[in-house]
Every structure is written in structure tokens, then in C-alpha cells.
N, C-alpha and C positions, 0 to 999 in steps of 0.2 A: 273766640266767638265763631259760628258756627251761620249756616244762612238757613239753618230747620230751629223753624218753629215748638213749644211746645203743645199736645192736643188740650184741647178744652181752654186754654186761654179767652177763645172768642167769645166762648160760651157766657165768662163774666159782665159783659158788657152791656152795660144798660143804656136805651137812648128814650132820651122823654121823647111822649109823644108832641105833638106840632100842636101849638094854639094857636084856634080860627078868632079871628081878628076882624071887627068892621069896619070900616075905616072911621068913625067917630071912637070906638075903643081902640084904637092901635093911636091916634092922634093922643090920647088920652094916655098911655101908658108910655111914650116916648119920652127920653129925658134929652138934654138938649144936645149930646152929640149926635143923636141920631135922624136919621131922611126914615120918612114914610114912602115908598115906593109904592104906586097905584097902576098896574097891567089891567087889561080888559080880562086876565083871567084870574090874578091873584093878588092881596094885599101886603110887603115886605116890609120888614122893619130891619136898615140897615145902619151900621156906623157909619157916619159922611167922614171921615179919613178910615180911610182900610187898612191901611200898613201900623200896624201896632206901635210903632219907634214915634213916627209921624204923631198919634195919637197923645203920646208923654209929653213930646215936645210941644203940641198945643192946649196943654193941657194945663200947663206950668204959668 
């Protein structure tokens, strides 16, 4: 293994774009592991446990 990259790899990489959310649709699209985060500037849609292991375990 080597620490060079090959060219054009990054070039594959597709990121969806962001959806704007109001907060009566972000409340509406959430399922129930997740927090609605509400900033004075922006609306988030997070998981309430963040460590992915945490997440199975409560899951169960």
C-alpha cells in the first residue's frame, strides 16, 4: 500500500443536495430516533444517540 492516491477517484463522487425543511415538515418527516434541532439560523434533523453501537443497543 502506498500513501498516493489514484487521479479521478474524487471526480466519482456524488453528494445529494441539502433539503430545506420548515420546521412543521422536518417534525413530520422525523422518525422516532431522531431530535429536531431548531438555531436562530437553521433547521437540523439529528439522531438523539450518535455513536452508532449506542444506537443497536437501544434499539434492541
Amino acid at each position: 500500500m502506498t500513501n498516493v492516491r489514484a487521479s479521478g477517484t474524487d471526480d466519482k463522487a456524488k453528494l445529494i443536495p441539502v433539503t430545506k425543511f420548515s420546521l412543521e415538515e422536518a417534525l413530520e418527516y422525523i422518525q422516532g430516533d431522531e431530535y429536531v434541532e431548531l438555531t436562530p439560523k437553521s433547521i437540523r434533523i439529528r439522531k438523539i444517540y450518535l455513536d452508532e453501537n449506542e444506537r443497536k443497543r437501544k434499539g434492541k
